[in-house]
C-alpha positions as CSV (number, residue, x, y, z in Angstrom):
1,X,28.3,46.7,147.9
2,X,24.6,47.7,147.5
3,X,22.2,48.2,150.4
4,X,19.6,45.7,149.3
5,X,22.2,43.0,148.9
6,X,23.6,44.4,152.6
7,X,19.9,43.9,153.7
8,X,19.3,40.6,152.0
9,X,22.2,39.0,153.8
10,X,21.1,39.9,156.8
11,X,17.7,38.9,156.7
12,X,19.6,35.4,155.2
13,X,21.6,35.4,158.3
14,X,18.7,36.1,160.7
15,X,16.7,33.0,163.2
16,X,13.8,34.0,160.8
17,X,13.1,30.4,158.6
18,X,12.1,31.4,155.2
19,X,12.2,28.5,153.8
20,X,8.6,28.7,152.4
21,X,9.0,29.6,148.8
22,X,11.4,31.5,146.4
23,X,11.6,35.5,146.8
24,X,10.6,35.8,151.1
25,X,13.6,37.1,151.1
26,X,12.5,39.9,149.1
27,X,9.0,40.0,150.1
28,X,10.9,40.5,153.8
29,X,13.0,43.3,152.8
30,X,10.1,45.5,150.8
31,X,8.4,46.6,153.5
32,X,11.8,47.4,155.6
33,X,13.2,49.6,152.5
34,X,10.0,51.0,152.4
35,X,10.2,52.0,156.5
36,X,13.3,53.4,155.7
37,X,12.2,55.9,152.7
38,X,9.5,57.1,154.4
39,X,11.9,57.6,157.2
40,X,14.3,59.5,155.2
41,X,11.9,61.3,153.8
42,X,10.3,62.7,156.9
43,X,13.7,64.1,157.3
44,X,14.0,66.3,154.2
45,X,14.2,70.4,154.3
46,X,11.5,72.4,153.4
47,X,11.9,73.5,149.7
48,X,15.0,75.8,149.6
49,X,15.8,75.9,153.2
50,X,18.9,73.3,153.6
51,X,19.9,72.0,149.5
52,X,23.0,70.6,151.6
53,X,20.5,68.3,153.3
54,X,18.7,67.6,151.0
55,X,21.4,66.2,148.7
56,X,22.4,63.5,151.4
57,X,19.3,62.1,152.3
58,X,18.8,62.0,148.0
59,X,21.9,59.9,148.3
60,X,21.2,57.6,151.1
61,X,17.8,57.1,149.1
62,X,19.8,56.3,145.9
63,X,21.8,54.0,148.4
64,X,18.9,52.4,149.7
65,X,17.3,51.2,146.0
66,X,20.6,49.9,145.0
67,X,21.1,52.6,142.1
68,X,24.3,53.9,144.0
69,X,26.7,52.0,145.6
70,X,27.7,52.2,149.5
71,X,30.6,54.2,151.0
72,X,33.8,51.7,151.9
């Protein structure tokens, strides 16, 4: 499973009615992956100073934009 479609069913499942027009459920999620990345981000080593680090949060942002899929 991909994040975004993990994200997308929740918002689906949620009390929020988006009933309005086609792709609020999208326009929903942008601005939470975007929370997210810059979260992530904010959390990266200086250059050099943790490449262990930095190769996780690379992954959780390839997780994130759907380009990797999610540990099972």
């Amino acid at each position: 499973m991909k994040f975004p479609e993990l994200l997308l069913e929740a918002i689906n499942r949620s009390e929020i009615p988006l009933r309005f027009e086609p792709g609020a459920d999208e326009a929903v999620a942008a601005p939470v992956t975007e929370l997210i990345r810059a979260w992530l981000q904010s959390h990266a080593p200086r250059i050099g100073s943790d490449p262990g680090r930095q190769g996780v949060i690379d992954e959780l942002l390839q997780e994130l934009y759907g380009t990797r899929d999610l540990p099972a």
